[in-house]
C-alpha positions in Angstrom: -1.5 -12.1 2.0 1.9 -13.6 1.0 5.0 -12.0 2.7 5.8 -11.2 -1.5 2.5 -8.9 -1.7 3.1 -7.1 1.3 6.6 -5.9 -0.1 5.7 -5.0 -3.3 2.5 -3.3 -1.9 4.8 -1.6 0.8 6.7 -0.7 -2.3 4.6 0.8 -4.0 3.2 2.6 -1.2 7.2 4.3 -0.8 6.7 5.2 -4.2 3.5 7.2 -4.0 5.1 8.7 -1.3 8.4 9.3 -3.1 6.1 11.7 -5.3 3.7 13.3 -2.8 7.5 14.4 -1.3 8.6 16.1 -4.4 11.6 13.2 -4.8 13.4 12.3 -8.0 11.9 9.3 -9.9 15.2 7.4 -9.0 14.4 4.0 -7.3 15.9 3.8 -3.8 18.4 0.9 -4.0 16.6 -1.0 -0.5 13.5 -1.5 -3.3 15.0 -2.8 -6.5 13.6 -6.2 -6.1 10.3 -4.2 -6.3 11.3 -1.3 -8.2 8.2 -2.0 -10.7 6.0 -1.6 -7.6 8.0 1.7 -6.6 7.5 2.9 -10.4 3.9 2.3 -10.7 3.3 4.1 -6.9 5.5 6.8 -8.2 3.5 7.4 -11.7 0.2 6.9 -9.5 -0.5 3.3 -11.3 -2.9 1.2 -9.8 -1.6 -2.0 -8.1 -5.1 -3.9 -7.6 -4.3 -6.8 -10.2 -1.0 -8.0 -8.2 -2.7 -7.4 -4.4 -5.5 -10.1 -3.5 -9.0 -8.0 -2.6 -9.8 -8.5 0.9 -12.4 -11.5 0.6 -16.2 -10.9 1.7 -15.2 -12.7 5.0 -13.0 -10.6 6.6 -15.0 -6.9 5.7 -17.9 -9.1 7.4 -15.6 -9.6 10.6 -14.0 -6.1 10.1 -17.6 -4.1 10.3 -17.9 0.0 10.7 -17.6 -0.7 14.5 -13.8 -1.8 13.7 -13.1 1.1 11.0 -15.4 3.7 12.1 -14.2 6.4 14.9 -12.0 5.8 16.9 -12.6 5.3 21.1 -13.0 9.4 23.0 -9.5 8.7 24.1 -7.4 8.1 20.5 -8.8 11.0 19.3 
């Protein structure tokens, strides 16, 4: 993923957050360059047309070993 898509999905991500904290709808000034991102995370948009889908490839490499529990000792 570009280094652009991480920031506006990080963005948005704040945003949702932003919400789920009972904040105003007010853009915090370290995200206007995203602030659509923040906005549509805020409103509870979906972002899935601007982020890639992880390819085929990598869930393939990934596998429920590498998301399923985690070890006895994280728990």
């Amino acid at each position: 993923m570009a280094k652009d898509h991480v920031r506006f999905a990080y963005a948005w991500m704040y945003g949702v957050q932003a919400r789920k904290d009972g904040k105003a709808r007010d853009v915090p000034q370290y995200w206007d360059e995203y602030a659509d991102a923040w906005l549509k995370g805020f409103d509870g948009e979906p972002i899935a047309g601007r982020i890639p889908a992880v390819d085929d490839k990598l869930e393939a490499e990934l596998g429920e070993a590498a998301v399923g529990k985690p070890p006895a000792g994280l728990r």
